[in-house]
C-alpha positions as CSV (number, residue, x, y, z in Angstrom):
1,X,22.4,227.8,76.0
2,X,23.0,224.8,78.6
3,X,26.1,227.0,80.0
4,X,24.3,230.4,80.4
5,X,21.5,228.2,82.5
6,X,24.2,227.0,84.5
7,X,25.6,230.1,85.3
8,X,22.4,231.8,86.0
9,X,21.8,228.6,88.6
10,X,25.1,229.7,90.2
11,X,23.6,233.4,90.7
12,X,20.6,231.5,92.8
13,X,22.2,229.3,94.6
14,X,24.8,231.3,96.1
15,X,22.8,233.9,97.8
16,X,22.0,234.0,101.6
17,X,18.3,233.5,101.2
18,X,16.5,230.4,99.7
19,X,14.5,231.8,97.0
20,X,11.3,230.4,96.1
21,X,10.7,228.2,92.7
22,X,8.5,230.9,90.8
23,X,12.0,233.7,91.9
24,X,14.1,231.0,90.6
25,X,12.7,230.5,87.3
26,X,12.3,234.3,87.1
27,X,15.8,234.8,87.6
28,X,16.5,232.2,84.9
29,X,14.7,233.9,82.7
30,X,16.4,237.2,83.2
31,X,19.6,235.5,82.6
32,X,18.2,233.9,79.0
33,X,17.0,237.5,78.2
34,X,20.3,238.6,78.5
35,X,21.4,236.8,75.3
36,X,21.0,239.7,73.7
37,X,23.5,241.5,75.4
38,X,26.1,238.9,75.1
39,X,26.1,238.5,71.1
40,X,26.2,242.3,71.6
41,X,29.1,242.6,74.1
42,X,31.2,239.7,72.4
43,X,31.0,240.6,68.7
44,X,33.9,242.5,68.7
45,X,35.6,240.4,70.9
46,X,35.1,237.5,69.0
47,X,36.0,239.4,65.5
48,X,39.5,239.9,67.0
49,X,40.1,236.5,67.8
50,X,39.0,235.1,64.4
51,X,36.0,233.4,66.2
52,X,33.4,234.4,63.6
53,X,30.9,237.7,63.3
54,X,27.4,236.4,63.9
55,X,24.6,238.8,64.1
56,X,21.9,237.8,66.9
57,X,19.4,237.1,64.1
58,X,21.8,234.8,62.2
59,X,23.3,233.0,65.1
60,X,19.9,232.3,66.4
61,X,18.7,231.3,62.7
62,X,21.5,228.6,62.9
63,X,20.5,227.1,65.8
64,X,16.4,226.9,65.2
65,X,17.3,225.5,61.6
66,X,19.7,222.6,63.2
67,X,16.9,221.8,65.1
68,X,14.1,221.2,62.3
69,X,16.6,219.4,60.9
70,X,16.2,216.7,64.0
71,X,12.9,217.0,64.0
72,X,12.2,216.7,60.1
73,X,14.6,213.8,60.7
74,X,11.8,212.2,63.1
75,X,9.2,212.6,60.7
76,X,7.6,215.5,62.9
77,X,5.0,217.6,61.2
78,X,5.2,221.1,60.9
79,X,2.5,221.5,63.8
80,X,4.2,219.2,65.7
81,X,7.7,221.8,65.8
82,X,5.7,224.5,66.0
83,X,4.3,223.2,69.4
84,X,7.9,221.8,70.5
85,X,9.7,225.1,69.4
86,X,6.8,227.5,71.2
87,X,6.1,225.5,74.5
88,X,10.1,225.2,74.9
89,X,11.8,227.7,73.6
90,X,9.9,230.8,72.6
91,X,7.6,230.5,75.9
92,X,11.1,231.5,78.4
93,X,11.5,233.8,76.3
94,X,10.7,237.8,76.5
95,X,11.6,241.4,75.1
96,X,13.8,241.1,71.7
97,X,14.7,237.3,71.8
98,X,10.8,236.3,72.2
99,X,10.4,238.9,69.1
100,X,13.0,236.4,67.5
101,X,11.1,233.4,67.9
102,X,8.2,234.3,66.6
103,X,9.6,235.3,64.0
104,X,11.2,232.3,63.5
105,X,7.9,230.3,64.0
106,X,6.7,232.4,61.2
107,X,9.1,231.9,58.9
108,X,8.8,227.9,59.7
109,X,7.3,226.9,56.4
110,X,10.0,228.5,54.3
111,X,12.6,226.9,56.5
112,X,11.6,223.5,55.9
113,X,11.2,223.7,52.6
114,X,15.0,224.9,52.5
115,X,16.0,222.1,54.4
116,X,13.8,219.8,52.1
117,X,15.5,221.4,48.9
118,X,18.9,220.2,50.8
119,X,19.7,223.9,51.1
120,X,22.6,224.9,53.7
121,X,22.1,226.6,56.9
122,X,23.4,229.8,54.9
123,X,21.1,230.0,52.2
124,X,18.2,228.6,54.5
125,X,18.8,231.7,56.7
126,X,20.2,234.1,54.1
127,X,16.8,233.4,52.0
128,X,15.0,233.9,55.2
129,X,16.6,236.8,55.7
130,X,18.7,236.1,59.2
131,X,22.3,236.2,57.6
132,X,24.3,238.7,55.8
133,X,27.2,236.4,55.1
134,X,27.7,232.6,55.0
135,X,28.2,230.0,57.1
136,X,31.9,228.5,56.7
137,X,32.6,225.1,57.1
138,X,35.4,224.8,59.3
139,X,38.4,222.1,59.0
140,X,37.7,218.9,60.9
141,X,39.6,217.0,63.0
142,X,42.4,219.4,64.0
143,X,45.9,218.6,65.6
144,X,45.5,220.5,69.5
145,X,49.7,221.4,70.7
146,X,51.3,219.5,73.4
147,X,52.8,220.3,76.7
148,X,54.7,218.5,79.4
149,X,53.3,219.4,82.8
150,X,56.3,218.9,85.5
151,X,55.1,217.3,88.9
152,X,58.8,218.0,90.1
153,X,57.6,222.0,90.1
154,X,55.9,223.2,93.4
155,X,52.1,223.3,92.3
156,X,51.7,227.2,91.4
157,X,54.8,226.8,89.1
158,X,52.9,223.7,87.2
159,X,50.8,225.4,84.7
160,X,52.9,228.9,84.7
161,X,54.1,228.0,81.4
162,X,50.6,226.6,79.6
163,X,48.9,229.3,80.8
164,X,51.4,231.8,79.8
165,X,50.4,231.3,76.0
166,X,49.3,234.6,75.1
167,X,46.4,232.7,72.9
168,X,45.1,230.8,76.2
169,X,45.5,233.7,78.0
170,X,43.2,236.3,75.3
171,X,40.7,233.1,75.5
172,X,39.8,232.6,79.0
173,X,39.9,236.3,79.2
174,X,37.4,236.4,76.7
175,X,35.1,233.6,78.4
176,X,35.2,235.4,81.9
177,X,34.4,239.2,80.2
178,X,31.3,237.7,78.6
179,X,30.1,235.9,81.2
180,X,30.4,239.0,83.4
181,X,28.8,240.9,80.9
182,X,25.5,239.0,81.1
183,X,24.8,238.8,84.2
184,X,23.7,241.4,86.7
185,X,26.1,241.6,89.4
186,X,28.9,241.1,86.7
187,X,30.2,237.9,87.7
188,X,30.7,238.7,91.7
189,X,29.3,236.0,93.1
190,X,30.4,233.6,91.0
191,X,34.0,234.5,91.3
192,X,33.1,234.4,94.9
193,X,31.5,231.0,95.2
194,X,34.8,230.0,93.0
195,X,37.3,231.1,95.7
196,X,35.1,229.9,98.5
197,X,35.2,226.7,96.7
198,X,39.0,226.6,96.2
199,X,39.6,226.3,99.6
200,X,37.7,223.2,100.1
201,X,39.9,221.5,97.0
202,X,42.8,219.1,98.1
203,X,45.7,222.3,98.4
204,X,47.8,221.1,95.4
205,X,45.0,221.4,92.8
206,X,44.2,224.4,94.6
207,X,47.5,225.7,94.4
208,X,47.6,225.0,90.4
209,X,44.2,226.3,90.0
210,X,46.0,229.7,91.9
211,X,49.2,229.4,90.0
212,X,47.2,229.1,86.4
213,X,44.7,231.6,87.3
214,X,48.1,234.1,87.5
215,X,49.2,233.2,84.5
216,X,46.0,233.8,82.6
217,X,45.4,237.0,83.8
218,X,41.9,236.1,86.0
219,X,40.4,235.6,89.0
220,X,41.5,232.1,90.8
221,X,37.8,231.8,91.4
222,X,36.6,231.7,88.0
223,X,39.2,229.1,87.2
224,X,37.8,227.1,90.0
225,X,34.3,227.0,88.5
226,X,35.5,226.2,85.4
227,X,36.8,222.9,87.1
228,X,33.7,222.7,88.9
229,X,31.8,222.4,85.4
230,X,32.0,219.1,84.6
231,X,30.4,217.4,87.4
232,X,27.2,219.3,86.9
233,X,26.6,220.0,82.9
234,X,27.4,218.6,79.5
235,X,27.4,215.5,78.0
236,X,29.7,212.7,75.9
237,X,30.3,209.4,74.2
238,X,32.9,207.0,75.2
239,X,33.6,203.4,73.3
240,X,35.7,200.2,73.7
241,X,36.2,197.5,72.1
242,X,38.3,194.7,71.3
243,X,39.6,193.3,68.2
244,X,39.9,189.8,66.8
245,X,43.7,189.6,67.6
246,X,42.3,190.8,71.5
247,X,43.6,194.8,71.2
248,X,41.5,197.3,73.0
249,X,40.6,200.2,71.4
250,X,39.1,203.2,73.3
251,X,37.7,206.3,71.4
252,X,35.6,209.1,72.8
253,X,34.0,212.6,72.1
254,X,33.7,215.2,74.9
255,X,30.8,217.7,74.3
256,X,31.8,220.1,76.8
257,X,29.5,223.7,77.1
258,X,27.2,224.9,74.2
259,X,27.1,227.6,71.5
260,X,27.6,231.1,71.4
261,X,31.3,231.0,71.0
262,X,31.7,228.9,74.1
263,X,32.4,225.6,72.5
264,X,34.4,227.6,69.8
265,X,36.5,228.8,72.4
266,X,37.1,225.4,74.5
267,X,38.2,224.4,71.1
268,X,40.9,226.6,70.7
269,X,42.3,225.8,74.4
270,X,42.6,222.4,74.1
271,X,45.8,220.6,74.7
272,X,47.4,217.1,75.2
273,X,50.0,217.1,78.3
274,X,52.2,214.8,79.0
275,X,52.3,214.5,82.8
276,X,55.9,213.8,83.9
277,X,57.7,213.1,87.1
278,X,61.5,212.9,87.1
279,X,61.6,213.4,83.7
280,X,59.1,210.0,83.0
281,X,56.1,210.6,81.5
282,X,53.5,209.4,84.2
283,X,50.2,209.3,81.8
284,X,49.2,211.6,79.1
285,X,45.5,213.3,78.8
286,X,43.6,216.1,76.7
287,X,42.2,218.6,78.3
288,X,42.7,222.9,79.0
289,X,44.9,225.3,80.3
290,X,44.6,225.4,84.1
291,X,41.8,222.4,84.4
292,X,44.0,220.1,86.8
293,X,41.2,217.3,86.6
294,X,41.1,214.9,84.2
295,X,38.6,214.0,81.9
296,X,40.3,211.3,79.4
297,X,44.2,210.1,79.7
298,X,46.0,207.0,78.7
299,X,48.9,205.2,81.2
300,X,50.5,203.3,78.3
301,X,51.1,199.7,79.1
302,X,48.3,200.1,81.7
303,X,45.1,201.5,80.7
304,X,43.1,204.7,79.1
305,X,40.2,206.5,80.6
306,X,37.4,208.9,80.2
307,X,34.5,210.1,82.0
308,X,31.2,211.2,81.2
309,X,28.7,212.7,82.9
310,X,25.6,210.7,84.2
311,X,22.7,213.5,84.4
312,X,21.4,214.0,88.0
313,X,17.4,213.5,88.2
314,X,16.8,216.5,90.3
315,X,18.7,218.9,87.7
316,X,21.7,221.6,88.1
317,X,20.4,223.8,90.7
318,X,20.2,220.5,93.4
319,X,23.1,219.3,92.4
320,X,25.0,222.4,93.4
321,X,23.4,222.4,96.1
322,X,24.6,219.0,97.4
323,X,28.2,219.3,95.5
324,X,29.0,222.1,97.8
325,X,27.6,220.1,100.9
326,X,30.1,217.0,100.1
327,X,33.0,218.9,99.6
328,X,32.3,220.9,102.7
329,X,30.9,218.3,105.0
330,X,32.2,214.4,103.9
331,X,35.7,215.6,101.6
332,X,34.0,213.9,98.5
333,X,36.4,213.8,95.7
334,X,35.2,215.8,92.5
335,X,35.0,213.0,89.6
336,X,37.6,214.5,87.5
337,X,40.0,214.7,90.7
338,X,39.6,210.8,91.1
339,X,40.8,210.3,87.6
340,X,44.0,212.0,88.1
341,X,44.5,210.2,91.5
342,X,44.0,206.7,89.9
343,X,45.8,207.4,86.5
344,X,48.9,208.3,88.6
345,X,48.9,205.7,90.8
346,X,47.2,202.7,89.3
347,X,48.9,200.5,86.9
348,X,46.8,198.4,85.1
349,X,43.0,197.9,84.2
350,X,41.9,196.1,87.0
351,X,43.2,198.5,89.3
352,X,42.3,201.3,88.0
353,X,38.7,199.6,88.1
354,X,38.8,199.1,91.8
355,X,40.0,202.7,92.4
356,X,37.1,204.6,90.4
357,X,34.8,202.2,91.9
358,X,34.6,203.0,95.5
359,X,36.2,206.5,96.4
360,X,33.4,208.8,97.5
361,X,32.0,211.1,94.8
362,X,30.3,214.5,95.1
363,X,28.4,213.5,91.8
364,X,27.1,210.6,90.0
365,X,28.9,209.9,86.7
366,X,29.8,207.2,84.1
367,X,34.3,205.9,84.0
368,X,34.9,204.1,81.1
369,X,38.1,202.1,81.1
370,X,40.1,200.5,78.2
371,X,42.6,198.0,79.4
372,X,45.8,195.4,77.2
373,X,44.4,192.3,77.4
374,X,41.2,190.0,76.4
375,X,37.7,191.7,77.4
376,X,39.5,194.6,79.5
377,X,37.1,197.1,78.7
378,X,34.3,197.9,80.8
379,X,31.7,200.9,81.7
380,X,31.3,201.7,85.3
381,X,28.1,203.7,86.6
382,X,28.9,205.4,89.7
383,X,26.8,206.7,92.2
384,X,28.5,208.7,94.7
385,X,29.5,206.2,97.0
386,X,30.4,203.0,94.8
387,X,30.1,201.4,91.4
388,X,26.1,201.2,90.7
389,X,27.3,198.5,87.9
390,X,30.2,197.5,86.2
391,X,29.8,196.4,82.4
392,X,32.2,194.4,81.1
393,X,33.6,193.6,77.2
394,X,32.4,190.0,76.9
395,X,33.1,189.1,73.2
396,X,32.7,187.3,70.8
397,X,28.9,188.8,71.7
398,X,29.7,191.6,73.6
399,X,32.9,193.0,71.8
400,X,32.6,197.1,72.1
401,X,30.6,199.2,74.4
402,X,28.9,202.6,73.9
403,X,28.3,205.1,76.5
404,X,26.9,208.6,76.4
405,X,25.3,209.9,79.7
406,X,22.4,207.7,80.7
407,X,22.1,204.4,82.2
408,X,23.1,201.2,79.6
409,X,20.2,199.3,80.7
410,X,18.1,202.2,79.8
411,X,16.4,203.5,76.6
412,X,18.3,207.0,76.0
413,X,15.7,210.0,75.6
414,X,14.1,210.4,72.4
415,X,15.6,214.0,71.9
416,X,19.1,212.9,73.2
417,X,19.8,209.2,71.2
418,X,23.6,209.2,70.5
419,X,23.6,205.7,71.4
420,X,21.9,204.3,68.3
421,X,24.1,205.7,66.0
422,X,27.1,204.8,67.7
423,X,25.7,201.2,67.8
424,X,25.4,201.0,64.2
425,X,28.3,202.6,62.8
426,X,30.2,199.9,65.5
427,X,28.0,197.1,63.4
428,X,28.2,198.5,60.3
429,X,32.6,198.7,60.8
430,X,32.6,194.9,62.4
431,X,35.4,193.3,64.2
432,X,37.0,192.0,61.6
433,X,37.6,195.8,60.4
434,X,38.1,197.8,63.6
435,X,40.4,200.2,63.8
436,X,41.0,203.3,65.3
437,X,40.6,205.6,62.1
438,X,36.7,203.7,61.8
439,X,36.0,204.6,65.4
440,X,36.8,208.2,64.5
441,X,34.2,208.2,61.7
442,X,31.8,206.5,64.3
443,X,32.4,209.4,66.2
444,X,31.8,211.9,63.5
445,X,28.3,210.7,62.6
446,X,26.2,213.4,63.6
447,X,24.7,213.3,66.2
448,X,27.1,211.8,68.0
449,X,29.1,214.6,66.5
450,X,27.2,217.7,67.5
451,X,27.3,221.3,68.0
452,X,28.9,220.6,71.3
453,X,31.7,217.9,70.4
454,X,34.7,219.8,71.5
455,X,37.5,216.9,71.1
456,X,37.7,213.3,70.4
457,X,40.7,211.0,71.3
458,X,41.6,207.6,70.4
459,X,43.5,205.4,72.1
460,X,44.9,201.7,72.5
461,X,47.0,200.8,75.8
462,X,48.5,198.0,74.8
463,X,51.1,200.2,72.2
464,X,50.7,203.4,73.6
465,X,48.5,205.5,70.9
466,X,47.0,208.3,71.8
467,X,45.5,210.7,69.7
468,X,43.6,214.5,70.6
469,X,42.1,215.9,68.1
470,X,39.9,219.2,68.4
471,X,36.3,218.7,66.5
472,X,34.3,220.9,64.6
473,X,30.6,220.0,63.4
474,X,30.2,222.2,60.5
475,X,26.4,223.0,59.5
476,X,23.9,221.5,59.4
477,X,24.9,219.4,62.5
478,X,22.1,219.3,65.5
479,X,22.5,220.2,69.7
């Protein structure tokens, strides 16, 4: 639901006229209502593309049961979700979906007491009457295909071949029909903003954002918001660490957009390049057709990164607000823009530290860097116009670090502790015993895996591995 908020954010913030909080919140509402419409508008869509046949009812049954799960999980009592369920979710909602949840808040009891019988999510909601047809558990990891993306091409002729696939191609076509379908002005003026906004991008990502869009078959301005996403919603989990004969491992998971098909979908475009200039392979990430950022890569020899968001305060709507004011007034770099910069120039750990550490930002996020050698490994928090803190590997006590999207040196929120887990599958593995394959399960404990995980990688610089692998986290998993 995250993405559909972000989108309806867009809608406000791109209009002429400030609107006032209570207009705002109205207008978010109207866009949650609209649920409806898309299950409605992508079934079909979604059954020719093998992405699954979901009724609302069932879809929605899914979701509330993954999250009595959590909260049975924290000992809540059944008063207690009934109060967290009403006061935020049912209470934005309206027409058929606030139906739904009361209806959901009725059937409550008998829900739990699936869960408590260790019942799937299929007969939970099949018993409660929500599904016609089971849940099916997915394979998990996947292999994603691999590409070579040619620098020596002008930039429109980059991507013309990835984003040729005829699969890519049906897929982001499918994301931009069903996000036009749910909202009122079908998608104008956010395919709008999008093309106002590729203008202000350095002109060779915007002219590989504009060759891609071609190939796809949409808008360039929709594949310029979808490069915009990142530095405004969604969440990971990065980890180094070093083992006892001083190799650096680096593992992450990027949860990238939420439910409804959407994370499905990023699923099925994900691909490994392999960036190459004069024939040379310059670096090697995991990402999607036609986003020119880059979100986790590996310079063998050198050192691996990834980034993860680090959650603005103020929330999405300010955010945009001020990510369209840097890019149009101070030529801020987008976060994923920097990564590219410093994984093709930069040669080794340290400098790739200095280089994400002091370019200016249009957002706040998290770098995590994996070096070769003894305790090159570090986390570094960024606000948008230098390193906030670096944390470093510093074993024997320090020898791995976890981040997800808050502050190290804080407590992670209650409803959002990936951190915890993460720490003690890292213990519960040890340093004798680290490998790559045990960082993979780390990162398939749920929650760490979760309904967003949309690929982990593993990585070690020293020899060159690199590993993308596309995740699904079959039911029950959590949000």
């Amino acid at each position: 639901m995250r993405i559909l908020l972000f989108l309806a954010l867009l809608c406000v913030f791109v209009t002429s006229e400030p609107l006032h909080k209570s207009e705002k919140v109205q207008l978010v509402q109207k866009q949650l209502e609209t649920l409806h419409k898309f299950f409605t508008k992508s079934k079909e869509i979604a059954l020719k593309q093998g992405l699954g046949d979901r009724s609302l009812e069932c879809a929605i049954c899914g979701i509330v049961v993954n999250e009595v799960e959590g909260f049975m999980a924290e000992n809540l009592t059944l008063e207690e979700m009934e109060s967290i369920l009403q006061n935020e979710i049912c209470w934005w909602l309206s027409g058929d979906l606030e139906t739904l949840c009361d209806q959901l808040m009725d059937a409550l009891p008998l829900l739990v007491e699936g869960l408590e019988n260790h019942y799937t999510i299929t007969k939970v909601c099949m018993d409660a009457g929500y599904c016609d047809q089971p849940y099916d558990n997915q394979p998990d990891p996947v292999d994603v295909p691999r590409f070579i993306l040619n620098l020596d091409l002008p930039p429109r002729q980059r991507w013309t071949q990835i984003c040729a696939v005829p699969k890519f191609q049906n897929l982001v076509q499918w994301l931009v029909n069903t996000i036009s379908s749910i909202l009122p002005d079908k998608g104008v003026l956010i395919e709008d903003l999008g093309e106002t906004l590729n203008k202000l991008f350095p002109p060779e990502y915007a002219d590989e954002i504009n060759g891609c869009a071609a190939s796809l078959g949409v808008g360039s301005g929709w594949v310029t918001i979808f490069n915009l996403g990142y530095e405004v919603t969604d969440a990971c989990t990065s980890i180094v660490a070093e083992t006892t004969s001083g190799k650096i491992y680096h593992a992450r998971n990027l949860d990238f957009w939420d439910g409804a098909g959407f994370t499905d979908t990023l699923r099925n475009l994900t691909i490994q390049v392999d960036v190459q200039r004069g024939g040379k392979t310059l670096f090697t990430m995991s990402g999607f057709p036609g986003y020119v950022g880059v979100l986790s890569a590996i310079k063998p020899g050198g050192f691996s990164l990834t980034v993860d968001t680090r959650f603005y305060p103020d929330g999405v709507g300010q955010l945009l607000y001020e990510v369209i004011a840097a890019l149009e007034e101070t030529n801020a770099s987008l976060v994923t823009f920097l990564t590219r910069s410093v994984v093709t120039n930069a040669n080794d750990f340290e400098s790739a530290i200095q280089g994400l550490s002091n370019t200016l930002l249009i957002a706040d996020v998290y770098y995590i860097v994996a070096g070769v050698s003894h305790n090159q490994g570090a986390v570094i928090s960024r606000n948008r116009i230098n390193a906030t803190d670096v944390w470093r590997l510093d074993t024997p006590s320090r020898w791995f670090l976890v981040e997800t999207n808050y502050d190290h040196w804080e407590e992670p929120p209650w409803f959002d502790d990936r951190v915890k887990p993460a720490n003690d599958g890292m213990n519960a593995i040890g340093q004798q015993n680290l490998t790559l394959d045990g960082m993979l399960q780390v990162l398939s404990t749920k929650p760490v895996l979760n309904l967003q995980t949309t690929y982990s990688i593993l990585s070690c610089p020293a020899d060159g591995t690199y590993k993308t692998f596309g995740r699904y986290c079959n039911f029950p998993c959590v949000e």
